[in-house]
N, C-alpha and C positions, 0 to 999 in steps of 0.2 A: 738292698733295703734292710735297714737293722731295726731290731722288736725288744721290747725291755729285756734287759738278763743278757745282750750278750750277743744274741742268735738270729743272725743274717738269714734270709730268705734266700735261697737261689733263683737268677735271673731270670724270666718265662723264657722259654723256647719259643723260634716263629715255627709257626704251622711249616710241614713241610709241602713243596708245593704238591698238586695233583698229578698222579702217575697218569697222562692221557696214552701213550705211545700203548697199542694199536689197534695194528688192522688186523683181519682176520681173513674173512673169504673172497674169493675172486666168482662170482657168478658166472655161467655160461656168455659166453659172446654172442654179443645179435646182431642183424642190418649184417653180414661177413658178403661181401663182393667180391673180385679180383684185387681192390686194391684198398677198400676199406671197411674200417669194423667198427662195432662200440663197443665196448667192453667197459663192465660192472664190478662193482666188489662192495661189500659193506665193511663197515668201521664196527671195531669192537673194543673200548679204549677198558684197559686192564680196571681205571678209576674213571666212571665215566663221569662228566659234567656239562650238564649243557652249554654252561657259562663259557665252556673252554673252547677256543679253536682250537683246531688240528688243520697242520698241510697233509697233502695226500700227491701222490703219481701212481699214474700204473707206467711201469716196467717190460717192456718188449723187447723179444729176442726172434730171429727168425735166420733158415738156413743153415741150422747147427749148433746157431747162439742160443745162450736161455737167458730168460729176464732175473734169473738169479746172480748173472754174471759182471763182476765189473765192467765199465762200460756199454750196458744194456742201453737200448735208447729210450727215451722217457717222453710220455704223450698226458698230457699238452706241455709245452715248452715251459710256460710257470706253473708251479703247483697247483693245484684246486685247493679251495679253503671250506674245510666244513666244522661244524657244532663235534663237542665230544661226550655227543650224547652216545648212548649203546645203541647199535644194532643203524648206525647212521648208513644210507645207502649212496651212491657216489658212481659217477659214471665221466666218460673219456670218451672223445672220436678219436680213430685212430685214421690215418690218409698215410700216402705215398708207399703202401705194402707193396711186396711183389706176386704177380697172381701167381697161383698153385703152388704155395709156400706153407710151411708148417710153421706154423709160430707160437710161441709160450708167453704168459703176461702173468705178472704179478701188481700184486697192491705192497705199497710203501706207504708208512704214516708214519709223523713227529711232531713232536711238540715244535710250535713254531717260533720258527729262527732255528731251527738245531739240524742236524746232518742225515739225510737220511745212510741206514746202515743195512748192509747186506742182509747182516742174520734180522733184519727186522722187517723182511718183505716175507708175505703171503706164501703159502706155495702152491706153483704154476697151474695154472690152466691153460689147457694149447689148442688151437683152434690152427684151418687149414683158410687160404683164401681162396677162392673158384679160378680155376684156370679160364682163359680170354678164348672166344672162336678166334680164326682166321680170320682176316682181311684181307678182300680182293678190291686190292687200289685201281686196278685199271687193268683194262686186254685190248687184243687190237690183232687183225691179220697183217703180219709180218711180208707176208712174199704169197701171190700166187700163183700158178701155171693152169694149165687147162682141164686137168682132172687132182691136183692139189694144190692144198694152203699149208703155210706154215704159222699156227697160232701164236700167240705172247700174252701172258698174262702177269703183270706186278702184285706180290702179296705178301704182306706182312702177317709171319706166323706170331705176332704175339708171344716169343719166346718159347713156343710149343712145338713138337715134332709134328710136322704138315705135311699132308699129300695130298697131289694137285691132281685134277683131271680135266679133260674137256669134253663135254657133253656137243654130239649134232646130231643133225638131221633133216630131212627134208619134209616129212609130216609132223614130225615133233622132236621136240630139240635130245630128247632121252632114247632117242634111238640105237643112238651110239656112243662108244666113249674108248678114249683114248688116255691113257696117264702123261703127264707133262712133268713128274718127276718130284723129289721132297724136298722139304726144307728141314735142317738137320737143327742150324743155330738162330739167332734172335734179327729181328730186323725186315726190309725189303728185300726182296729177291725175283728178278725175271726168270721166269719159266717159258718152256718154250717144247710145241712136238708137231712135227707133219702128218697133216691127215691126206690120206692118198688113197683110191678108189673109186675117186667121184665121177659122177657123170658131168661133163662138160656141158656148159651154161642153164642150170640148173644150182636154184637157187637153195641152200642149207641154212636153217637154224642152227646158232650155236651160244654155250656159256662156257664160262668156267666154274670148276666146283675145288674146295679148298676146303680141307676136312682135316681138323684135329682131336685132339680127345675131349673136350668140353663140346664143341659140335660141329656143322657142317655147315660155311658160308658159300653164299652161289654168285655166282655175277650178273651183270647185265645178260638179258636176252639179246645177241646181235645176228643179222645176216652176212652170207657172205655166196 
């Protein structure tokens, strides 16, 4: 634009846009089970606006990993979308954990459509998930002779170090107990131990008991 005498105006500048990018804290995790969580964090946008959206993830890492790390995995699958007002709170289910695992989670925010970037996640708050009881799938007397049985019991430890026993007896099932041995790794597993002493044709109470570190699961009450 030219002005009498000569002397051009220089062109307006456009506004630059709003600095929304970000987040700030990761609040403690709640609802934490064996295998899921929810997990919080609030937004803290450097230029806050309400007018502005912001994408948001939180960031998990578990088993060694931390949610600081490339390739951390990212809950929920598409971003959350929130206001880039100050102080915005923001929360995530988390599902498919592994029980009695330690895990780290951060918050990531961006202007949206843009990348999220490492150096622009939170920093981590770690929370543990509950380890699982034992499961006794099923028992059954295997073999038996005149004065013994030979018990079976199927149980899956939940991925947890398990040790088995069998409870009997003839006025109450906790009279006696026998071990049927542990389970080291993840999965089902038949257990199995001879109880020997009995008195012939006399009738015993018995279960199976199946104890790891989170707690102790019992079995059916059976006769034999």
């Amino acid at each position: 634009v030219a002005f009498a005498g000569g002397i051009s105006a220089a062109p307006a500048l456009a506004a630059p846009p709003p600095e929304v990018p970000q987040m700030r804290a990761v609040e403690p995790v709640t609802n934490v089970t064996a295998r899921t969580a929810v997990v919080h964090g609030v937004l803290d946008p450097k230029a806050a606006s309400p007018e502005a959206l912001v994408e948001y993830d939180f960031f998990y890492g578990g088993g060694g990993s931390t949610c600081g790390e490339a390739g951390a995995e990212s809950a929920p699958q598409t971003p959350g979308v929130a206001s880039g007002a100050k102080g915005e709170p923001v929360e995530a289910p988390l599902s498919g954990l592994a029980p009695d695992t330690e895990y780290s989670v951060c918050l990531g925010a961006r202007d949206m459509g843009a990348a999220f970037e490492l150096g622009e996640r939170s920093a981590p708050v770690k929370f543990k998930t509950a380890a699982v009881p034992p499961d006794v799938v099923g028992e059954s007397v295997a073999e038996r002779w005149a004065t013994a049985v030979l018990l079976e019991a199927r149980i899956n430890n939940e991925g947890e170090p398990t040790e088995c026993f069998f409870q009997y007896g003839e006025a109450s099932v906790s009279e006696h107990e026998v071990s049927c041995g542990g389970i080291g790794g993840e999965g089902e597993v038949t257990l199995s131990a001879k109880v020997e002493g009995l008195t012939a044709g006399h009738t015993y109470h018995w279960r199976t008991v199946a104890k790891n570190e989170a707690d102790t699961s019992y079995g059916k009450e059976e006769t034999f």
